[in-house]
C-alpha positions, 0 to 999 in steps of 0.5 A: 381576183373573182369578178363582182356585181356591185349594185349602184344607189342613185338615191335623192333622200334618206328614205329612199337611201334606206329602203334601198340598203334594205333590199340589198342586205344579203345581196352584195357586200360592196355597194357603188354610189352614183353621186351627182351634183346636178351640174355634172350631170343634169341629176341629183343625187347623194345631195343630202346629209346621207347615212350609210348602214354598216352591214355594206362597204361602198365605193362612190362615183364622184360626178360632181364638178368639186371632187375635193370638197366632196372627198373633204365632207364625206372621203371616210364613209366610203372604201373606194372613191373615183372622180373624173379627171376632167373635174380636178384641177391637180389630178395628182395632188387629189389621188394623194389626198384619197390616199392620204385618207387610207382610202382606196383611189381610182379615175372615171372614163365618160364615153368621150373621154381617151384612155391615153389622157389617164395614161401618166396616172395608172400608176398612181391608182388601183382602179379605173371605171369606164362609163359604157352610158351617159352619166346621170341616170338608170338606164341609159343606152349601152355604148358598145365600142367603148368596151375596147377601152378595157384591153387598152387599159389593161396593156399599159398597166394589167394590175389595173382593176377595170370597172365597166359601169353601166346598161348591164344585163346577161346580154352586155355583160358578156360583151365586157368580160374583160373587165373585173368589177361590173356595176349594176343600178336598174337591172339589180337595185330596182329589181324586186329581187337583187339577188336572182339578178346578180346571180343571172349576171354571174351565169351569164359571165361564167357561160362566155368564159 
């Protein structure tokens, strides 16, 4: 499979959701939704009756502190959805309720979080996302040493599809291109033009193949 950029939304209201798929029409087919209840993480995001366009296919990153409830209201907007395990009670159970919904299911890693806690789990889903930032916000700073994560995740299960989000730019993308999808809020989605960014991101991975 090709590896992608998919460009991140961390949008507070409607108007701001919109002006962002704008932008990105013609940029990217799938688009990653960063959704934050403010306890998980101390920001808001996704805390409104949100309208998808359907020129997109998404995937949403659950940090909220009540995945099911989210995957209750809003599971069917989305293709892939990714929680923490950290945040169900009953991991398991969850991953066959996303499933149960014909959507698409993986597990978030914060930078604190072992690779060997997901383990009895990365046979029940298709995509694992490893945080290389403190979640929450654009910007923050690219934690490096978490980037061993992808090869550990990969030998226990290399069907895995590993996706590194987080801080990336043409220099970190290099150092994470083991991964298969990369996530890119600030450096794409905020950029005047996306597009010239993803393809910056592209070269620099093709170059460190």
């Amino acid at each position: 499979m090709k590896q992608l950029i998919w460009p991140s939304i961390m949008a507070k209201t409607q108007p701001e959701l919109d002006q962002d798929l704008n932008k990105l029409k013609g940029a990217a087919k799938m688009l990653h939704l960063d959704i934050v209840d403010g306890q998980f993480a101390h920001n808001k995001t996704f805390q409104f009756p949100f309208k998808l366009s359907q020129h997109f296919h998404y995937n949403a990153h659950l940090m909220v502190k009540s995945p099911e409830k989210w995957v209750d209201q809003h599971g069917k907007k989305v293709d892939l959805i990714i929680f923490h395990p950290e945040t169900a009670p009953d991991v398991s159970r969850l991953i066959k309720k996303i499933k149960a919904m014909k959507r698409k299911v993986g597990l978030a890693l914060l930078p604190k979080t072992k690779v060997q806690s997901i383990k009895p789990y990365l046979n029940q889903i298709g995509f694992v996302l490893i945080l290389m930032v403190k979640p929450g916000f654009y910007g923050s700073k690219f934690l490096e040493k978490d980037l061993k994560k992808i090869a550990q995740l990969k030998t226990i299960n290399p069907k895995i599809k590993v996706i590194v989000d987080g801080g990336m730019n043409p220099k970190t993308i290099k150092k994470a291109r083991k991964a298969d999808f990369f996530i890119s809020g600030s450096y794409t989605t905020k950029a005047d033009n996306p597009q010239k960014r993803i393809n910056a991101l592209l070269q620099a991975l093709d170059r460190s193949a």
